[in-house]
C-alpha positions in Angstrom: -50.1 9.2 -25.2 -49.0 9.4 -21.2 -48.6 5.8 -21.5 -46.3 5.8 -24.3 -44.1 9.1 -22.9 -43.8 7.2 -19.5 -42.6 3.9 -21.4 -39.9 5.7 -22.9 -38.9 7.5 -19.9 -38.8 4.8 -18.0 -36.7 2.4 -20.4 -34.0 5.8 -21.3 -33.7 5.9 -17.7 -33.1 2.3 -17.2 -30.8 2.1 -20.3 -29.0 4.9 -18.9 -28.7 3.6 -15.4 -27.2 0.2 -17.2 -24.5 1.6 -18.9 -23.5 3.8 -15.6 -23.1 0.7 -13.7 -21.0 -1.1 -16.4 -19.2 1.8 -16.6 -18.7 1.9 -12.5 -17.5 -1.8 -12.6 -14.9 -1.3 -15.5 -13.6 1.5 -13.9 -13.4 0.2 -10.4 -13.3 -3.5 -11.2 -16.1 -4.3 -8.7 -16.3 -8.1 -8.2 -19.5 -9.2 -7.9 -18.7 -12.5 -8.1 -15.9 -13.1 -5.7 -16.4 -10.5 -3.0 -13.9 -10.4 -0.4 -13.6 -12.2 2.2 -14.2 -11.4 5.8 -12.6 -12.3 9.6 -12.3 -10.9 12.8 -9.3 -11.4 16.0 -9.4 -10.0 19.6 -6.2 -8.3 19.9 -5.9 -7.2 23.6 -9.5 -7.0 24.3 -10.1 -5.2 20.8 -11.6 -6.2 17.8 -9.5 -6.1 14.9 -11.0 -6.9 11.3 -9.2 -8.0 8.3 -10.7 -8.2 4.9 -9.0 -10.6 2.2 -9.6 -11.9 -1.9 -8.8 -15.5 -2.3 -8.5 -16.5 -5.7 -10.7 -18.8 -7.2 -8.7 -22.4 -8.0 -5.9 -20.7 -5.2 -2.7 -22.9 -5.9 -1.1 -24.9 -2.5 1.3 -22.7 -0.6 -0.3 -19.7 -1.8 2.0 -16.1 -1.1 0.6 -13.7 1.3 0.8 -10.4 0.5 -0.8 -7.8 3.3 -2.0 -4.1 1.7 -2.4 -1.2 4.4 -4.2 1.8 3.8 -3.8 5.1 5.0 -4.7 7.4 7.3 -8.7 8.1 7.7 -8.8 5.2 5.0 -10.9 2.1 5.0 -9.6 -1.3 4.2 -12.1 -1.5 1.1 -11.0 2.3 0.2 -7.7 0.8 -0.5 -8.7 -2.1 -2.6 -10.7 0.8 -4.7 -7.9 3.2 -4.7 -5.0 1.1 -6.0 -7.8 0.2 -8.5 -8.5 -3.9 -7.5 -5.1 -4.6 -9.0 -3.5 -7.1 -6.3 -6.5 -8.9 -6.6 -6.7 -9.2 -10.4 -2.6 -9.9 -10.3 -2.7 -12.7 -7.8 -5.6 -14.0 -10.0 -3.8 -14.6 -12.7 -1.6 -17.4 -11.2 -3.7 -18.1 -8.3 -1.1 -18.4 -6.1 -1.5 -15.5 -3.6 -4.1 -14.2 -1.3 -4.5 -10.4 -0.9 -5.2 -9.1 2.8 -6.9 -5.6 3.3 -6.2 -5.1 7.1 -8.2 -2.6 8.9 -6.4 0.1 11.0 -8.1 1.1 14.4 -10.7 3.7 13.7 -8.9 3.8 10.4 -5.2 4.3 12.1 -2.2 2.6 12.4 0.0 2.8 15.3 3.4 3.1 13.7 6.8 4.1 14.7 6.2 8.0 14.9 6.2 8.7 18.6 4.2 12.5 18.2 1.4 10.4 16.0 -1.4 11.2 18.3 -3.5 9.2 16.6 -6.3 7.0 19.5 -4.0 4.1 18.0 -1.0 5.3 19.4 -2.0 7.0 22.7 -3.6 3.8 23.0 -0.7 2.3 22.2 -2.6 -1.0 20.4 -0.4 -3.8 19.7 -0.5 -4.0 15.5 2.3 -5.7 15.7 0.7 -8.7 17.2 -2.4 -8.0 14.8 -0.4 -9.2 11.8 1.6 -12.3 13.9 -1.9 -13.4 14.2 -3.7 -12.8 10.9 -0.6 -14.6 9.7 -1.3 -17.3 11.9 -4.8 -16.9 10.9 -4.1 -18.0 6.9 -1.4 -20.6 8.0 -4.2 -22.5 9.7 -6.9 -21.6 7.2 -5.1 -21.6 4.0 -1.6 -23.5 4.5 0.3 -19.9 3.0 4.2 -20.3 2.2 5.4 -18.9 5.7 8.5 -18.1 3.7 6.6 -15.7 1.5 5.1 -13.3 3.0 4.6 -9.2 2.1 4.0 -6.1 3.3 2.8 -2.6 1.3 1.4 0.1 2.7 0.8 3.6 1.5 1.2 7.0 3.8 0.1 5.6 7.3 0.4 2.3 6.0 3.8 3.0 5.1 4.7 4.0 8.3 3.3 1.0 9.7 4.8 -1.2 6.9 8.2 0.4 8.5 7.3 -0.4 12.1 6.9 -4.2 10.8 10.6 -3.9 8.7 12.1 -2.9 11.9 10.5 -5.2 14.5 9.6 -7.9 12.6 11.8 -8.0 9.5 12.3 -12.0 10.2 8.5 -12.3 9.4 8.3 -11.1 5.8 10.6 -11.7 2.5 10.2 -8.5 1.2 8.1 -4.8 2.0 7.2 -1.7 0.0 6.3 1.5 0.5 4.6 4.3 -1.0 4.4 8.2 0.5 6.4 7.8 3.5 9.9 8.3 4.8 11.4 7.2 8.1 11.0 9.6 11.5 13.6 11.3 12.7 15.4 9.8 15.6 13.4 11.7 17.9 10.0 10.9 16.6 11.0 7.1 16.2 9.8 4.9 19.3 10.3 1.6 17.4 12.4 -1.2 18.9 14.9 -1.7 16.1 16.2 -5.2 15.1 18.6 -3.8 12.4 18.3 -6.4 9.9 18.9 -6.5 6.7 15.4 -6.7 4.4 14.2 -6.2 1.0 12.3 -2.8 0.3 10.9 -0.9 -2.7 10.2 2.4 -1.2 8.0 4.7 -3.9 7.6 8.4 -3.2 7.0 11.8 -5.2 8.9 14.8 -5.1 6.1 17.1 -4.9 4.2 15.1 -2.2 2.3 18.0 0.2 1.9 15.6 2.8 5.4 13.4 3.1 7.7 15.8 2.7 10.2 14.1 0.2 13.5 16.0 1.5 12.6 15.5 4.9 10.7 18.1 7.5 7.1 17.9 9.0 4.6 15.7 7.9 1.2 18.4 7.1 -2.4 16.7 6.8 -4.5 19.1 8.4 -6.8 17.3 10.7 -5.7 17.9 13.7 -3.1 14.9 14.1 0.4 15.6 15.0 2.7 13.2 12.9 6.1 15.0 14.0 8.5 14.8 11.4 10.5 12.9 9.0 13.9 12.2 7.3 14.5 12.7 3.8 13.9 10.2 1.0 17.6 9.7 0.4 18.1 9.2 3.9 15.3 6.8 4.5 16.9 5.1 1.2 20.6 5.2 2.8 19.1 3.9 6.3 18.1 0.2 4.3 21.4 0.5 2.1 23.5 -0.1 4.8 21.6 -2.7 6.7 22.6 -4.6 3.4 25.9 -2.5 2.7 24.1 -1.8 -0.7 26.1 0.6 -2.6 26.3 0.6 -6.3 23.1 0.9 -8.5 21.4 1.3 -11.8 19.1 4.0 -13.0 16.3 3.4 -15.3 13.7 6.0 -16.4 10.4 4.8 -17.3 8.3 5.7 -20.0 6.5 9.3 -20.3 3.6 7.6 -21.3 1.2 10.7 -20.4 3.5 14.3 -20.6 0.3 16.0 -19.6 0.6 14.9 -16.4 3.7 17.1 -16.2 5.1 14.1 -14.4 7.7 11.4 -15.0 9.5 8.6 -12.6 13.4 7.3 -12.7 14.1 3.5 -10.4 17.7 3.5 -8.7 17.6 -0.1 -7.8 21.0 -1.4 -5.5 22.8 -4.3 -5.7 24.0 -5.9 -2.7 27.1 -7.9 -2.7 27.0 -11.7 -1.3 23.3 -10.7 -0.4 19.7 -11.7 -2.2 18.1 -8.3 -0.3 17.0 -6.2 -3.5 17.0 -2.2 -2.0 15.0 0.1 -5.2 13.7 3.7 -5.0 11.0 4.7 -7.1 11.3 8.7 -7.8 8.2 10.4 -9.0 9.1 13.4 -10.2 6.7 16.4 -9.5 4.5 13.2 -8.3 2.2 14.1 -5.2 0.4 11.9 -2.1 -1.4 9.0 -3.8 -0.9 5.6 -5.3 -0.7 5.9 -9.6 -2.4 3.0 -11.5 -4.3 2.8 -14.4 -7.7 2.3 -13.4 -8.4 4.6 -10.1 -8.3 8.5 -11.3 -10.2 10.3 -8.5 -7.6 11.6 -6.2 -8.4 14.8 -4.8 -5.5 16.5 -6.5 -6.3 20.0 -4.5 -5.4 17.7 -1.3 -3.0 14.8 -2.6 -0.8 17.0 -5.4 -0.3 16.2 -9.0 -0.8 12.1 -10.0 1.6 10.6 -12.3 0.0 8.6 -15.3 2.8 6.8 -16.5 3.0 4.2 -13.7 1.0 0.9 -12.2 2.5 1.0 -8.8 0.7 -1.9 -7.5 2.0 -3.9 -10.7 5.2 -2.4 -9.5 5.1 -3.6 -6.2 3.8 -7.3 -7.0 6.7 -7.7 -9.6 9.2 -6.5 -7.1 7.5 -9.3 -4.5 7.5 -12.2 -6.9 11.5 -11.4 -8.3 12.6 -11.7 -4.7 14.2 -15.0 -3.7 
């Protein structure tokens, strides 16, 4: 009778323990069977790892398209968090490799000269950390040098503006999500004032980036200094690119419940092939809407949108651009 009591127990439990892992990989698309990818550079005398999903059957000339997380984040945090779907995108055509850079002690040293971050009073050279992981996949994997990308969310937003600024001749287009520009006296980037292509995606209830501008609040202990508005981070690009009319399109309230919904203002740019567009989330918070991650800390990040794929977002706005 034991016998038979512990047979049962033991196969409910291992039923159970089944479907809980198939339920773990739907939801967070593990790949078991392409993991990513791994490498390491020394970047003045530091080691600086990068973490990367190469599709299987990857075309020639493949795009490069680099994803930054954000502060206290982990490379692999972000793949979970904008729910695996670069990877599952640039599977679809094989024709792009997805790179999860890793921040210094999970920082990047961006633009914001009160970041006190050990990044920044270290003053590390990210900068040359992506002119070498690029030249890292033009040896290994022959990418289209012509098309590369940058998104980054928060932190990596910042840092995805330190890259639009200083290197805008690198990449054909850049994105951002929770971040506006510093104000001129937080801002110690050296400028190139180019015109670029940018898809900048931000909510109006964000607790962190203050969306009409002000001080950026995370409470642990790092000063961030603070920020212009949304508008004005938006007007700063428009007139690299003398962008001035636009079109508005609402999306979808797919999900009212969420008490959220999201209007694009996207600029056209005369005798130009830059694209400028703004994503508006209204009543959105601090966090990346998709589909398939749900487990933002909404007493810490603010209310999530569930009407938008933002990473399906950003890879559309990266493929239109010419």
């Amino acid at each position: 009778m034991k016998s038979l009591r512990w047979k049962i127990t033991f196969y409910t439990l291992a039923i159970v323990s089944i479907f809980v892992i198939g339920i773990a990989f739907f939801i967070f698309r593990w790949n078991i069977f392409n993991p990513l990818k791994h490498a390491k550079l020394s970047i003045g005398g530091v080691e600086r790892k990068f973490y990367f999903h190469v599709p299987r059957n990857l075309k020639p000339m493949p795009r490069l398209i680099f994803v930054l997380h954000g502060s206290a984040m982990t490379a692999s945090q972000m793949q979970l968090v904008t729910g695996h779907w670069f990877d599952s995108l640039a599977d679809k055509n094989s024709d792009a490799i997805v790179v999860y850079p890793q921040g210094f002690k999970k920082y990047w040293n961006d633009c914001r000269k009160s970041f006190s971050a050990e990044t920044s009073k270290r003053d590390l050279d990210d900068v040359e950390f992506f002119e070498r992981m690029i030249e890292f996949f033009s040896k290994e994997y022959a990418v289209n040098l012509a098309r590369l990308y940058v998104a980054g969310f928060s932190n990596g937003g910042h840092m995805t503006f330190r890259l639009s600024q200083e290197r805008p001749d690198l990449f054909r287009g850049f994105a951002v999500i929770s971040a506006n520009l510093p104000i001129d006296e937080n801002n110690d980037c050296a400028n190139a004032k180019k015109p670029v292509s940018i898809l900048l995606i931000n909510g109006t209830a964000d607790p962190v980036n203050p969306y009409l501008g002000g001080k950026v609040i995370v409470h642990d202990g790092i000063d961030r200094g603070h920020v212009i508005s949304t508008q004005h981070t938006m007007r700063y690009y428009r007139n690299l690119t003398q962008c001035r009319q636009f079109t508005e399109e609402d999306f979808p309230d797919l999900e009212p419940s969420d008490h959220s919904s999201a209007k694009a203002f996207s600029y056209q740019c005369p005798g130009s092939s830059h694209k400028i567009k703004l994503i508006e989330i209204q009543n959105g918070g601090h966090n990346i809407p998709n589909p398939t991650f749900f487990l933002w800390p909404r007493n810490i990040v603010g209310n999530v949108n569930e009407d938008l794929n933002v990473p399906a977002i950003i890879f559309k706005f990266f493929e239109e651009l010419k």
